[in-house]
Biopython code that builds the backbone (N, CA, C, O; Angstrom):
import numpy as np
from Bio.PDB.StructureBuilder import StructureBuilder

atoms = [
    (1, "UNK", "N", (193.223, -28.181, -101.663)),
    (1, "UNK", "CA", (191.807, -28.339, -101.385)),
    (1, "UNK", "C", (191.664, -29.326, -100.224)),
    (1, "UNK", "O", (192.178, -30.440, -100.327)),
    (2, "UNK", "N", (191.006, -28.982, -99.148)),
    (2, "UNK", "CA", (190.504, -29.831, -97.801)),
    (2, "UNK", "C", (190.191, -30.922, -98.340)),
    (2, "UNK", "O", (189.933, -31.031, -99.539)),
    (3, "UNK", "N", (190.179, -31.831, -97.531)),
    (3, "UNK", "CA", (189.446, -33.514, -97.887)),
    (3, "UNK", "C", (187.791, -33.368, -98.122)),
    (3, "UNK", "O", (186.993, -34.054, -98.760)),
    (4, "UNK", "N", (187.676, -32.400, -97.476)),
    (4, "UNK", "CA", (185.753, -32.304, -97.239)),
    (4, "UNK", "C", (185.012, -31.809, -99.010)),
    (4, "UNK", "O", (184.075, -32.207, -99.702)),
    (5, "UNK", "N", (186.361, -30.481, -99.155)),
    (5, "UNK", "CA", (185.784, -29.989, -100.405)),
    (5, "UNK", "C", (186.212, -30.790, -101.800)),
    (5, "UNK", "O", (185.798, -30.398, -102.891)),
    (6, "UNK", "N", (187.207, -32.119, -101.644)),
    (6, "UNK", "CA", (187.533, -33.109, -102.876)),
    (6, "UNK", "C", (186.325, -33.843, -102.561)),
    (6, "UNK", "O", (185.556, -34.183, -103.459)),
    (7, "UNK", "N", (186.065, -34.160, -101.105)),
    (7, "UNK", "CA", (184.829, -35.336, -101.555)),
    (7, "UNK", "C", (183.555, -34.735, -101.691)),
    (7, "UNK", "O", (182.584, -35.464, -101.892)),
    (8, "UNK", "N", (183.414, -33.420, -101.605)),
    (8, "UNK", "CA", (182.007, -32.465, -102.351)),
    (8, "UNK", "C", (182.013, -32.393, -103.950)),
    (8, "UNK", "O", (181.083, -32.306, -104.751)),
    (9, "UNK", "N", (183.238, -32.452, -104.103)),
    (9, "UNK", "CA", (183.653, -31.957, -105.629)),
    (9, "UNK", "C", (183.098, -33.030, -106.745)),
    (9, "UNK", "O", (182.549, -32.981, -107.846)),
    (10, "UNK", "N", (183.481, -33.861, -105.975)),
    (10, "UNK", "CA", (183.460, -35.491, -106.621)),
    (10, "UNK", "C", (182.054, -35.910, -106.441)),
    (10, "UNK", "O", (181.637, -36.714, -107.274)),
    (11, "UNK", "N", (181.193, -35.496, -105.454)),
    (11, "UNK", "CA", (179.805, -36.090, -105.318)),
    (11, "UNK", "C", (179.114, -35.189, -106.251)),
    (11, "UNK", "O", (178.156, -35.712, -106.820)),
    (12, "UNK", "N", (179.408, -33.732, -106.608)),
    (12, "UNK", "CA", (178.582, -33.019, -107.257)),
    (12, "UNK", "C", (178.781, -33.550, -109.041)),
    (12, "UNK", "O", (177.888, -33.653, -109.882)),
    (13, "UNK", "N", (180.135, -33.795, -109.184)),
    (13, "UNK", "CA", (180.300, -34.234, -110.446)),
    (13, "UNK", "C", (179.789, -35.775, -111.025)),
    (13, "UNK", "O", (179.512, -36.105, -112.178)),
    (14, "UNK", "N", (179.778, -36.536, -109.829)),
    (14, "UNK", "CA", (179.182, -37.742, -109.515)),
    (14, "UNK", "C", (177.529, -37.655, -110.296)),
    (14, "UNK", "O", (177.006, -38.211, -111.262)),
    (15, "UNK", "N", (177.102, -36.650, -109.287)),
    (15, "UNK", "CA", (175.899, -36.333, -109.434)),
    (15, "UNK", "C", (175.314, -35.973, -110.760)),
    (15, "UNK", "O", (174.203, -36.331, -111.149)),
    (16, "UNK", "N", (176.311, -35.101, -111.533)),
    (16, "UNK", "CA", (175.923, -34.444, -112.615)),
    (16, "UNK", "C", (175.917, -35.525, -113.978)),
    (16, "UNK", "O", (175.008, -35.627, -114.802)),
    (17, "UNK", "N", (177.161, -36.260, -113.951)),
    (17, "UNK", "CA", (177.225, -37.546, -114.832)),
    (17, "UNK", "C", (176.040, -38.217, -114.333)),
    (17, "UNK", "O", (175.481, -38.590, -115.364)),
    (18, "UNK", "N", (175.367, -38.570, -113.393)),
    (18, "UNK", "CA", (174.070, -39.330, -113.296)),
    (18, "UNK", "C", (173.219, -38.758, -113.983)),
    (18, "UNK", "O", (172.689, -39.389, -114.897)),
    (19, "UNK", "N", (172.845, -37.354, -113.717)),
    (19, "UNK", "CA", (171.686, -36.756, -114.245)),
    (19, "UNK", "C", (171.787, -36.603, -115.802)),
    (19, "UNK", "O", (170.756, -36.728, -116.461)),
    (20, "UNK", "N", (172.919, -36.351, -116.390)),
    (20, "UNK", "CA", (172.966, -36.206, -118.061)),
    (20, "UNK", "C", (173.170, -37.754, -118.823)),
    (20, "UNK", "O", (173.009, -37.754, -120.043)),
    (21, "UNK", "N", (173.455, -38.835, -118.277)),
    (21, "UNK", "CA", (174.159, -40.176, -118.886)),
    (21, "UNK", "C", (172.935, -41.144, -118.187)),
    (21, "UNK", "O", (172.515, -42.133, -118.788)),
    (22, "UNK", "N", (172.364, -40.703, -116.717)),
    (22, "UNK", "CA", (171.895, -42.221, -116.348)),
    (22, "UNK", "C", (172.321, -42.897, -115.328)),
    (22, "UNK", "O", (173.533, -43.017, -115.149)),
    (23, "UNK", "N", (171.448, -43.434, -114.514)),
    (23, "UNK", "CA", (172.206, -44.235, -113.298)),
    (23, "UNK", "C", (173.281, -45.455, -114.010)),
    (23, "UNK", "O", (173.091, -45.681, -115.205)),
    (24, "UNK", "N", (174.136, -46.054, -113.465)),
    (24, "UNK", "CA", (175.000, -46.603, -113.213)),
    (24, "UNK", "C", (176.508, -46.429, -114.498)),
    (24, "UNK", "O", (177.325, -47.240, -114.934)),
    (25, "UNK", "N", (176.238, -44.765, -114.757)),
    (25, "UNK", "CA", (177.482, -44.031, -115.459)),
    (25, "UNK", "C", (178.724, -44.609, -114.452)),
    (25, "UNK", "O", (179.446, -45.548, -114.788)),
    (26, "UNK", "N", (178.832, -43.974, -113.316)),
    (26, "UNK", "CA", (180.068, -44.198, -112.797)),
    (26, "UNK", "C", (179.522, -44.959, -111.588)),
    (26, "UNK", "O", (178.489, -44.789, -110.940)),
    (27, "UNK", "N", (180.818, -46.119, -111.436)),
    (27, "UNK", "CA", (180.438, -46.622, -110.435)),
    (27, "UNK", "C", (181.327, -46.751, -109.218)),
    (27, "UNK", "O", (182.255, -47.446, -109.632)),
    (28, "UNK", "N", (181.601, -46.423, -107.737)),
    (28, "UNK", "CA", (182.468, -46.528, -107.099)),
    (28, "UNK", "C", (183.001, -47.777, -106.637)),
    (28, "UNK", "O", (182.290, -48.340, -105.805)),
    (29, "UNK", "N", (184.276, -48.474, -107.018)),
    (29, "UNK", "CA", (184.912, -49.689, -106.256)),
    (29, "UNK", "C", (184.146, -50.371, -105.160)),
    (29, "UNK", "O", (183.965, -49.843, -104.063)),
    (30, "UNK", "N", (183.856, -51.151, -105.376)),
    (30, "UNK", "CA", (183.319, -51.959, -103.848)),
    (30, "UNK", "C", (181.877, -51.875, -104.309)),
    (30, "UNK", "O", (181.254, -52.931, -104.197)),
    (31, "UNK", "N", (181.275, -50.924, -104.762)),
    (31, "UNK", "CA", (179.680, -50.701, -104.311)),
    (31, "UNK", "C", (179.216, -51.721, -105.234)),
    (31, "UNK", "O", (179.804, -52.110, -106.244)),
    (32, "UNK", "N", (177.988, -52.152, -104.734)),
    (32, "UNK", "CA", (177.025, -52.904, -105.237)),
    (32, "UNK", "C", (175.986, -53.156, -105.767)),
    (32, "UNK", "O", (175.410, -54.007, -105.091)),
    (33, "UNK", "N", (175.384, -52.859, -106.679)),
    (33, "UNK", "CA", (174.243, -52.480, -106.819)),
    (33, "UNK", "C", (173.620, -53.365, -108.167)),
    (33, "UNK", "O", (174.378, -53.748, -109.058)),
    (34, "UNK", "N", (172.331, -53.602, -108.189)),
    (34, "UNK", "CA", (171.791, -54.167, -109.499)),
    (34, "UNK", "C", (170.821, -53.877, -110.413)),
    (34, "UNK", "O", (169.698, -54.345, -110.220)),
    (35, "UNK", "N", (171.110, -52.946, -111.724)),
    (35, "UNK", "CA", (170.522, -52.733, -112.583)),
    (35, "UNK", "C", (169.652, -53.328, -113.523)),
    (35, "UNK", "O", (170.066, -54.029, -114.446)),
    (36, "UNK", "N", (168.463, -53.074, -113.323)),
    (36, "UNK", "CA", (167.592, -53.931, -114.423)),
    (36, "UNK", "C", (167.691, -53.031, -115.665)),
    (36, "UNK", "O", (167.311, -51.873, -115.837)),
    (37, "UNK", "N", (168.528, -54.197, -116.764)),
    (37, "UNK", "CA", (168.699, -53.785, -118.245)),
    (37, "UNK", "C", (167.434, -54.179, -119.301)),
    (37, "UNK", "O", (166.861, -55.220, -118.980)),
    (38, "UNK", "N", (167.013, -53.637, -120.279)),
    (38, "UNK", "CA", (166.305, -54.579, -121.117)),
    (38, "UNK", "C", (166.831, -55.249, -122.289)),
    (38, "UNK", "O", (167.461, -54.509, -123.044)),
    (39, "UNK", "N", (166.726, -56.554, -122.655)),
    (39, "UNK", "CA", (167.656, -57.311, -123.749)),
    (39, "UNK", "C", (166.402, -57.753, -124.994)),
    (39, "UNK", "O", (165.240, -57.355, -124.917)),
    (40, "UNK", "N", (166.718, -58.289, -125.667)),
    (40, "UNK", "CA", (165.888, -58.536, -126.591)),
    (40, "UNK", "C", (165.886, -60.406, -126.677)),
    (40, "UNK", "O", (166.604, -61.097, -127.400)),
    (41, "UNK", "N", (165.227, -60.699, -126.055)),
    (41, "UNK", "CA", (165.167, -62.527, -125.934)),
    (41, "UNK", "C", (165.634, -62.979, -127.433)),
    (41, "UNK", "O", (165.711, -64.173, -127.722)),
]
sb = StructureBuilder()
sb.init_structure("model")
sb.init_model(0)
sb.init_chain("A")
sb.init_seg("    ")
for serial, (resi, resn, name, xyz) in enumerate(atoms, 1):
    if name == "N":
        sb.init_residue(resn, " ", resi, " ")
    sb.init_atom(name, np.array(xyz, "f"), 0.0, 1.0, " ", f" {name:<3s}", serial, name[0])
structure = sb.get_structure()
């Protein structure tokens, strides 16, 4: 498989774990990002 169609493969599956689980299911090395959780004080 080309490099183009592993990193399609991976964004669509990427994609799909977001849409059924929720943003920050998988997260890629390096990236950054900050989720507001709710806790119970």
């Amino acid at each position: 498989m080309a490099k183009d169609g592993r990193e399609k493969a991976l964004d669509v599956a990427l994609a799909n774990l977001t849409k059924r689980f929720g943003e920050g299911t998988v997260m890629r090395l390096g990236e950054a990002t900050h989720l507001q959780v709710e806790t119970i004080p």
